[in-house]
C-alpha angles and dihedrals in degrees: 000000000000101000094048090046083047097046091050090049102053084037096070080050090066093252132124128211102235092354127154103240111089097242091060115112108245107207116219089183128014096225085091090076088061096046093047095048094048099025102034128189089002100053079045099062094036090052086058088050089059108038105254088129138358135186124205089215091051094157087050096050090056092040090063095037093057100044089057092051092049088052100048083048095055091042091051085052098047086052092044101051086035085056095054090049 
């Protein structure tokens, strides 16, 4: 159930679990599927301090990731003003 909630998120970032482009988050131990779902962007971060996942892009990875989050942000806030008009 993590991991597939995990893999459709940071699919909609535009990266892949174990896939081949350098940016793709490689996973060392598949508790970090767990962490990132219920802890989010924190589990997230602590699972790469302590080796559950790397990417060779890292900058890349986050690049994408952030991006995401800053577009689903600024989506939530359009419905929710557009909701009080």
């Amino acid at each position: 159930m993590f991991e597939k909630k995990a893999k459709e998120y940071l699919q909609q970032s535009g990266i892949m679990l174990n896939g081949s482009n350098p940016w793709d988050i490689q996973v060392h131990d598949t508790s970090i599927y767990r962490d990132g779902v219920l802890f989010g962007s924190l589990g997230f971060a602590d699972g790469y301090i302590n080796g559950k996942w790397d990417a060779e892009q890292l900058d890349v990875c986050f690049k994408k990731f952030l991006r995401y989050i800053t577009i689903s942000l600024n989506n939530f806030v359009n419905i929710v003003q557009d909701a009080r008009n």
